[in-house]
C-alpha positions as CSV (number, residue, x, y, z in Angstrom):
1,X,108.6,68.2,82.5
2,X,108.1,70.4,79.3
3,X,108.5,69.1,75.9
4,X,110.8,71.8,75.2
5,X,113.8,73.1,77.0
6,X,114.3,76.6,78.4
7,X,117.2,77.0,75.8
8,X,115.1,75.8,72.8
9,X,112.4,77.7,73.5
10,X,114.7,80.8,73.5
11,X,114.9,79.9,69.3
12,X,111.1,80.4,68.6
13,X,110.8,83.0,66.3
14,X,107.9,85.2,67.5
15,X,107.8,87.1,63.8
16,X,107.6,83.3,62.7
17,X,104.3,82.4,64.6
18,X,103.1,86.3,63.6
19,X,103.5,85.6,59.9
20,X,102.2,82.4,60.4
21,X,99.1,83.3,61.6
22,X,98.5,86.6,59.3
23,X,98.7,89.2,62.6
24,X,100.0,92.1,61.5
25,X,103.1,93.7,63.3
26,X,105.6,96.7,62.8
27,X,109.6,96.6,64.3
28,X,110.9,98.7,65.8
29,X,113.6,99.6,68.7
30,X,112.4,100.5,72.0
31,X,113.8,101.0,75.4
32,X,114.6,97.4,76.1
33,X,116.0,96.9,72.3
34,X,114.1,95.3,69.7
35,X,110.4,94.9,69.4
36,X,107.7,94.0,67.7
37,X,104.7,96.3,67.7
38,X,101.5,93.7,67.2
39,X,98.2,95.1,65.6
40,X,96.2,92.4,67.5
41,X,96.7,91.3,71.5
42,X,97.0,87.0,71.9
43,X,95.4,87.5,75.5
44,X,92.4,89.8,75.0
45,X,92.6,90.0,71.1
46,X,92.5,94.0,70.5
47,X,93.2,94.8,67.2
48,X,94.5,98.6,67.8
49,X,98.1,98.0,67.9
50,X,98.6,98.5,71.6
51,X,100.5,95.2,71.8
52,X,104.3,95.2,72.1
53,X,107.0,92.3,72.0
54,X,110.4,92.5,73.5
55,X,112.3,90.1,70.7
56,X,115.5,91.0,73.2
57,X,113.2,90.3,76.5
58,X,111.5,87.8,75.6
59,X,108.2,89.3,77.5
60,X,105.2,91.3,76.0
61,X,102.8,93.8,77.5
62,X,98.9,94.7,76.1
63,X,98.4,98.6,77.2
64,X,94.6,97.9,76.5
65,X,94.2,94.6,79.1
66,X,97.3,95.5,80.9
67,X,98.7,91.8,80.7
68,X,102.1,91.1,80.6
69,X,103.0,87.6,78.9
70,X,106.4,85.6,77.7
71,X,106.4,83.1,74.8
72,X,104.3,80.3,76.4
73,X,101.4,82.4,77.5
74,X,100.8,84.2,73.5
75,X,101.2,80.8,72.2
76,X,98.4,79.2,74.7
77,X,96.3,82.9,73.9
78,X,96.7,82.5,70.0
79,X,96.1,78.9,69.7
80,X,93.4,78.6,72.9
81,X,95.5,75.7,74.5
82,X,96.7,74.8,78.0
83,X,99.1,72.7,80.2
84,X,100.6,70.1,77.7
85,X,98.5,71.0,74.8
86,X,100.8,74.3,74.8
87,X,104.3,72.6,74.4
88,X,103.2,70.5,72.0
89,X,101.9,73.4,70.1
90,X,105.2,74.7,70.7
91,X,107.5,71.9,69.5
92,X,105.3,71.9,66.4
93,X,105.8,75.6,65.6
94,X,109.5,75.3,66.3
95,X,109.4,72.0,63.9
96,X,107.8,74.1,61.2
97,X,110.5,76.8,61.5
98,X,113.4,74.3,61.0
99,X,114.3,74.2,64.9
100,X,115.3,70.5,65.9
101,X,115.8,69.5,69.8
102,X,118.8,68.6,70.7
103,X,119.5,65.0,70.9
104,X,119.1,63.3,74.5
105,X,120.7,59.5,74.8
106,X,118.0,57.9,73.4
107,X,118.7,53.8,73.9
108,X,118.0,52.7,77.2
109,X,121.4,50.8,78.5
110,X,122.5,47.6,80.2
111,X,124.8,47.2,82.8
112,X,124.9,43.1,81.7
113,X,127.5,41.7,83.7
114,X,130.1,44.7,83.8
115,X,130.3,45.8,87.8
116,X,131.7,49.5,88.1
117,X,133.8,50.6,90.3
118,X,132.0,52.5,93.3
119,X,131.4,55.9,91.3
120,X,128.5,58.4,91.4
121,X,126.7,59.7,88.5
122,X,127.4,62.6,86.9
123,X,125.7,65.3,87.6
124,X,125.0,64.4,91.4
125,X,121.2,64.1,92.5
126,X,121.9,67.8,93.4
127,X,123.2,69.1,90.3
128,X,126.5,68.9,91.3
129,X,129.4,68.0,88.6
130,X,132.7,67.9,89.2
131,X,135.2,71.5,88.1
132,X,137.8,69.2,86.4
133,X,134.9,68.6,84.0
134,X,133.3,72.5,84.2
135,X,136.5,74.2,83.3
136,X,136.7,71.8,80.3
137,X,133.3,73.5,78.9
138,X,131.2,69.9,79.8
139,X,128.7,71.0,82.2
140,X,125.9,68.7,83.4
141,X,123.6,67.9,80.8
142,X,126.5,66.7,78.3
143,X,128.0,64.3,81.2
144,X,124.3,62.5,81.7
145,X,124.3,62.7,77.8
146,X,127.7,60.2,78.1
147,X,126.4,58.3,81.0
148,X,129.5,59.4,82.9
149,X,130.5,58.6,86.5
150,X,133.2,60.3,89.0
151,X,135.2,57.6,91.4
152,X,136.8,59.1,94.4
153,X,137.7,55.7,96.1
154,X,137.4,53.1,94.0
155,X,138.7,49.3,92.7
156,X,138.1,47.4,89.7
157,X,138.1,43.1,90.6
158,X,139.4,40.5,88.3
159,X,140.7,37.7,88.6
160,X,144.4,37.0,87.4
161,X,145.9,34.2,85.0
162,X,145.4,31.5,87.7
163,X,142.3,32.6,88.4
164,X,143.4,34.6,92.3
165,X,141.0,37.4,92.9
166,X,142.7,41.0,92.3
167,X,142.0,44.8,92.2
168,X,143.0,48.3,90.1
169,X,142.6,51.1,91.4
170,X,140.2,53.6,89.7
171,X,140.5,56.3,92.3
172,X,140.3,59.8,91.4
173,X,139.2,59.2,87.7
174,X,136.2,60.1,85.4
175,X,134.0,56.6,84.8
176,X,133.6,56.6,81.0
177,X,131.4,53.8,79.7
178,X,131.4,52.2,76.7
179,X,128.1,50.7,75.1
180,X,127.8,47.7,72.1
181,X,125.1,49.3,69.6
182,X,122.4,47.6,71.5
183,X,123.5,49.2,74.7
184,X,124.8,47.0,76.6
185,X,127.6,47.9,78.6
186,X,130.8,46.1,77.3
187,X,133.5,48.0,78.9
188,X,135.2,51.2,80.3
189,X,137.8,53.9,81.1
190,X,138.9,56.0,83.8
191,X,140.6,59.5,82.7
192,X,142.5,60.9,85.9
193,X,141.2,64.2,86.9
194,X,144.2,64.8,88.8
195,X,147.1,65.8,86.0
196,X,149.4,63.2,88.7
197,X,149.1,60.1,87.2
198,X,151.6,58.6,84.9
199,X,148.6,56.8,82.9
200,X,145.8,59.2,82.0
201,X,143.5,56.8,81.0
202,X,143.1,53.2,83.0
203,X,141.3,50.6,81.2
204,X,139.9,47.4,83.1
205,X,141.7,44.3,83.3
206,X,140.0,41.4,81.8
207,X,137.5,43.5,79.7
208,X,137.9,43.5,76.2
209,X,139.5,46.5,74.7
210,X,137.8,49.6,73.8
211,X,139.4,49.4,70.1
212,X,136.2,47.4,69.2
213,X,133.9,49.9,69.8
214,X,132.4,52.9,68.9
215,X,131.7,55.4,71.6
216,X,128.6,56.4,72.0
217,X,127.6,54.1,68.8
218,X,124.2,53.0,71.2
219,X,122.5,56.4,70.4
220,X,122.9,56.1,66.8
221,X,119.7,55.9,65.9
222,X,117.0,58.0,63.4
223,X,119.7,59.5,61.6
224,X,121.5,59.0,58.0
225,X,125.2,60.8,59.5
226,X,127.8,60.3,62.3
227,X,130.7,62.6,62.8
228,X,133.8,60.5,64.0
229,X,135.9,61.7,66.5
230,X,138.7,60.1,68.8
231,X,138.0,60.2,73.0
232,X,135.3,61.1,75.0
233,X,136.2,64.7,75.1
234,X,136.9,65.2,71.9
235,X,133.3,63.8,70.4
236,X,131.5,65.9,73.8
237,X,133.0,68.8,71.9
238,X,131.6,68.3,68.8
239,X,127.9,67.9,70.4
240,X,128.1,70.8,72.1
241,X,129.2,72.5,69.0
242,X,126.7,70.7,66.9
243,X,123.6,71.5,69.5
244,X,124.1,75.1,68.7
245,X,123.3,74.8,65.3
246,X,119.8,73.3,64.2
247,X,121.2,72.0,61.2
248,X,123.2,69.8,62.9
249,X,121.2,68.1,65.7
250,X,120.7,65.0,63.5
251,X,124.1,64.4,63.2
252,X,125.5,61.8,66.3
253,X,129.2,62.5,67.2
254,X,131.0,58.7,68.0
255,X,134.5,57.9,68.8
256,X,137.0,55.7,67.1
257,X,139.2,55.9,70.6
258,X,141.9,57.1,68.7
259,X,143.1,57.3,64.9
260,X,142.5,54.3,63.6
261,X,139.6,52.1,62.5
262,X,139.8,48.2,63.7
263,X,138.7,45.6,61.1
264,X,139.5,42.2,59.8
265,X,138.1,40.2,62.3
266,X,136.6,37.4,61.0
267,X,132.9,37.6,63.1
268,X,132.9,41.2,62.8
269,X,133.9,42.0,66.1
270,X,135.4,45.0,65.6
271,X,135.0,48.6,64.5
272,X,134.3,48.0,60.8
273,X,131.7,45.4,61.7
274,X,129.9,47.7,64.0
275,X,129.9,50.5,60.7
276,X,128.2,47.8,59.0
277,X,125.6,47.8,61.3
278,X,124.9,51.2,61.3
279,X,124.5,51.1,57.7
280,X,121.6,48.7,58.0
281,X,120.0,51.2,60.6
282,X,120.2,53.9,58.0
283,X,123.7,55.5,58.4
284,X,124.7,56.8,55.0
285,X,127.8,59.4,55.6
286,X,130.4,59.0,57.9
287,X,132.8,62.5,58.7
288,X,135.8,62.1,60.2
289,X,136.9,64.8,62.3
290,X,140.8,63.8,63.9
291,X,143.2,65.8,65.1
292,X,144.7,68.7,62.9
293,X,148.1,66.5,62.2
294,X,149.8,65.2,59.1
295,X,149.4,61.2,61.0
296,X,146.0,62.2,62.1
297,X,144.8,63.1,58.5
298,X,147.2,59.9,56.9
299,X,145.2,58.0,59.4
300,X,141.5,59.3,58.4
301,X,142.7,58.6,54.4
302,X,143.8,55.2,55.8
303,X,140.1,54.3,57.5
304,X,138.1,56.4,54.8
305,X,139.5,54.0,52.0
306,X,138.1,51.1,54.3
307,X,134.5,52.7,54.7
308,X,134.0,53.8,51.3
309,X,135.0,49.9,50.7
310,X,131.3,49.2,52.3
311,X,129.3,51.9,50.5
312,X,129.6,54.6,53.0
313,X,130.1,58.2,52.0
314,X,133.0,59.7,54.2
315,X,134.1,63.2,54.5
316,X,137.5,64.4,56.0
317,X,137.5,67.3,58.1
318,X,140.5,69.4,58.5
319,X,140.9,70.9,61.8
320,X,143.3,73.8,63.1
321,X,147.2,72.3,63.1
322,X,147.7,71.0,66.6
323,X,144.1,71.3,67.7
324,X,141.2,68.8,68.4
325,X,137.6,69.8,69.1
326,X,138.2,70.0,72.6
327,X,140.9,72.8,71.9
328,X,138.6,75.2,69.7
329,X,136.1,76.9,69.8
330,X,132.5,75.6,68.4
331,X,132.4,77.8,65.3
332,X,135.8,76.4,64.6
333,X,134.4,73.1,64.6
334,X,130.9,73.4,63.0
335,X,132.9,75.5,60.5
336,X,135.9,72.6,59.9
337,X,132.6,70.5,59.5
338,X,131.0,72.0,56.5
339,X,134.3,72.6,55.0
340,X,134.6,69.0,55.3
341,X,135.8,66.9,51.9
342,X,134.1,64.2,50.5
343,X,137.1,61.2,50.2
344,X,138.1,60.0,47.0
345,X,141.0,58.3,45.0
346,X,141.8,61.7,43.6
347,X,141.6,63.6,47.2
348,X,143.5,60.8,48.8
349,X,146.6,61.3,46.5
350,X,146.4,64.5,46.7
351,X,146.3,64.8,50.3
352,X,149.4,62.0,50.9
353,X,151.6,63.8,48.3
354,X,151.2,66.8,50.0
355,X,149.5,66.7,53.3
356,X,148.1,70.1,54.5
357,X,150.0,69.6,57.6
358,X,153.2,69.2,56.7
């Protein structure tokens, strides 16, 4: 397996490594679009500009050696390497033009004591996902991101108040998991996939509620921001959005399962506690990116005031009325994001005297 995707690799900037190395090289349009005319040849290293570069193509071609070659080949030509040695070259180069790889989950998880309901993962061995999940914009790579799991037939046990063995059915419904920091697996949902059921999201019986939690707070790691959102759909919006903009690949999207923030308990059991944590792993800024409602943003001034009380920067992102990342498209998103405001006493009267949503 490469050390850089197909997709990344698509970002190296060949007039980057060119400049880089001092070679020479003209632009120009030609009948493929545009391309670079290169004074000397990476393969057979002719210096009389017989090189050319399709930036559109993506492929090259020396008229002197008669080679054709693609990205990975001039990089192994200029720099003399092979195999391995040429992706880490590679992922070096793209490092030094700004690129950043898009964030894989990065803390391996426990399944501790939690039993699933029979479910598959997500993609299936043969790539497979379901279309419930492809016509929502989550293809495969963002479900294995979330760990996530389809049951077709499929129970929950517990046992009830006097202790009598019973079962919930989780049929038809997308396995969500939901990690502590350290990984283990605490808990779940199930979100139908049929648009039948009267409850769109199950939660086990027995388990302790999700409200304690941050989604996806496990692969918080190596990074100073998170961007808050509410459900699992909502915060796989906002890393697809975010993956398509380098800037932004540092920056873990987590969910708050809905708008509110849980605090107060006295062993710091809940969400607030787990913040605190972060914040000893590095976590400086917190954005809060809720539905585009007056309650929504009342409720991100409401949990704002509480993270600010820790030392936490927090920013408020206004989103389209009615919308949530899910809903909009990822410029919407990456752009409600750097419009973001930073909270403050002044911004938080402001905004509940007149709420930009009313």
């Amino acid at each position: 397996m490469s050390l850089v995707s197909k997709e990344d690799l698509n970002e190296l900037d060949m007039e980057f490594v060119l400049e880089r190395e001092s070679i020479p090289f003209r632009v120009s349009r030609g009948v493929s679009g545009y391309q670079l005319n290169i004074k000397t040849c990476p393969l057979c290293g002719d210096t009389r500009w017989r090189t050319y570069f399709g930036v559109d193509s993506g492929a090259g071609n020396c008229f002197v050696c008669g080679e054709g070659f693609s990205k990975v080949k001039a990089v192994a030509g200029l720099y003399g390497t092979e195999g391995r040695e040429t992706w880490e070259k590679i992922a070096e180069l793209l490092r030094e033009q700004g690129w950043r790889p898009k964030r894989a989950a990065v803390v391996a998880t426990d399944p501790g004591d939690v039993v699933l309901p029979v479910s598959i993962e997500l993609p299936t061995e043969l790539g497979e996902n379901l279309v419930y999940l492809e016509k929502r914009g989550f293809g495969g790579e963002i479900c294995r991101y979330f760990g996530l799991r389809y049951c077709e037939f499929g129970w929950w046990k517990f046992k009830d108040a006097e202790g009598h063995p019973q079962t919930q059915n989780f049929a038809n419904r997308v396995i969500i998991p939901v990690h502590d920091l350290d990984g283990k697996l605490v808990t779940f949902q199930g979100r139908d996939v049929t648009g039948t059921s009267e409850r769109k999201y199950l939660f086990p019986i027995e388990l302790p509620g999700t409200g304690k939690y941050l989604l996806n707070g496990h692969n918080v790691v190596a990074t100073k921001e998170v961007v808050m959102g509410e459900g699992i759909f909502d915060i796989a919006a906002i890393k697809l959005a975010f993956d398509e903009d380098q800037a932004l690949r540092d920056i873990v999207p987590i969910g708050s399962f809905g708008k509110h923030l849980s605090y107060g308990d006295p062993g710091g059991n809940d969400q607030l506690g787990r913040f605190l944590q972060l914040k000893k792993r590095g976590v400086e800024t917190v954005t809060i990116m809720w539905d585009g409602e007056a309650a929504a943003l009342t409720a991100a001034l409401n949990a704002a005031k509480v993270l600010t009380g820790i030392a936490l920067k927090v920013r408020i992102a206004l989103l389209p009325a009615g919308k949530d990342p899910n809903e909009i498209l990822g410029e919407v998103v990456r752009k409600a994001y750097y419009a973001a405001q930073v909270w403050t006493p002044a911004l938080d009267l402001k905004w509940r005297l007149r709420n930009p949503y009313k």
